[in-house]
C-alpha positions in Angstrom: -4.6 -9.8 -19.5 -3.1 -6.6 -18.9 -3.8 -3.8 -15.8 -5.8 -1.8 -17.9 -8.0 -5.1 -19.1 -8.7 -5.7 -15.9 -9.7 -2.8 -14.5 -12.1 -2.5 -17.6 -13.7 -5.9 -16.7 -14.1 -4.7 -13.1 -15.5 -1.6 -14.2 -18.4 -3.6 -16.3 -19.4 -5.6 -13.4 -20.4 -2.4 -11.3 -18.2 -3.2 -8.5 -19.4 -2.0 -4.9 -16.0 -1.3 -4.3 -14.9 0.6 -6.9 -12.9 3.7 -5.9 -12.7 7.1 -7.1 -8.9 6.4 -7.7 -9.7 3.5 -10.5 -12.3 5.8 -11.7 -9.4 8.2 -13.0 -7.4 5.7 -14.1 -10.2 4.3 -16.5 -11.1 7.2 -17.8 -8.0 8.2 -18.7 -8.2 4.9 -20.4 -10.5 6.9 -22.6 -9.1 9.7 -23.0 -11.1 11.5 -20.1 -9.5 14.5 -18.1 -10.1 15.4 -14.2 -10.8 18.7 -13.3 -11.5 20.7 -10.8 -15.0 23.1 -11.5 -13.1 26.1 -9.5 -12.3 27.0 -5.8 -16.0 26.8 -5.0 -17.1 23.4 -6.0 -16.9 22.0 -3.0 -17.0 18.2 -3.8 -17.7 18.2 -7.6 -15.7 17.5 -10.6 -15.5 17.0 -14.0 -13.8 14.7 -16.6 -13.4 16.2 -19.9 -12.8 14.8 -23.2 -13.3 17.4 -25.9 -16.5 18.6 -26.5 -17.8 15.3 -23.9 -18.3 15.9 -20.4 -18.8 13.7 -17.5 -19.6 15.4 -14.2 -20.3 14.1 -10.6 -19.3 14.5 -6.9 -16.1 13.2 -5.6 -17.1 10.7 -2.9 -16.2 11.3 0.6 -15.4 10.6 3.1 -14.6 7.0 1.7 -12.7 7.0 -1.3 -15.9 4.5 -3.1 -17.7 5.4 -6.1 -21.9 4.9 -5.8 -23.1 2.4 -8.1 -25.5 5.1 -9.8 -22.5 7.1 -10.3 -21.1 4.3 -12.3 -23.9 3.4 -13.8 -24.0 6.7 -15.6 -20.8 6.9 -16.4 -20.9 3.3 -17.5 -23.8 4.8 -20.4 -21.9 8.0 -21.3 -18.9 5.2 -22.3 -21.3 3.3 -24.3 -22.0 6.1 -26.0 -18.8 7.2 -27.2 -18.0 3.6 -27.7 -21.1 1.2 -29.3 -19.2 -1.7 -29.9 -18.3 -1.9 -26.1 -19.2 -5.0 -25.0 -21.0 -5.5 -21.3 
């Protein structure tokens, strides 16, 4: 199984541990680029893909993502991919 398999499975299972680091990294998986919404967003971001659009806060002061966070993201992947498997 390669990196990028496994970080997938991890990603599925909703991880309480999952950082904000292997959250780029899988959605670039995808396709999905970070960005910055300007000098004053304080703490938000955005990952864009296209027309599709994911925004949330960056987490701090630990580097972990919330489990809502990934829960949504988690759906707007579904989405784009059906036949993704949980």
């Amino acid at each position: 199984m390669s990196t990028k398999e496994k970080l997938i499975e991890r990603f599925k299972t909703l991880p309480s541990d999952f950082t904000f680091d292997e959250l780029v990294r899988l959605l670039s998986f995808y396709g999905y680029r970070l960005e910055n919404k300007g000098q004053t967003s304080g703490s938000r971001v955005i990952f864009t893909k296209g027309n599709d659009s994911i925004m949330m806060h960056r987490p701090h002061p630990s580097n972990i993502v919330k489990k809502k966070a990934l829960k949504n993201i988690k759906q707007s992947i579904k989405k784009e991919k059906p036949l993704w498997e949980d």
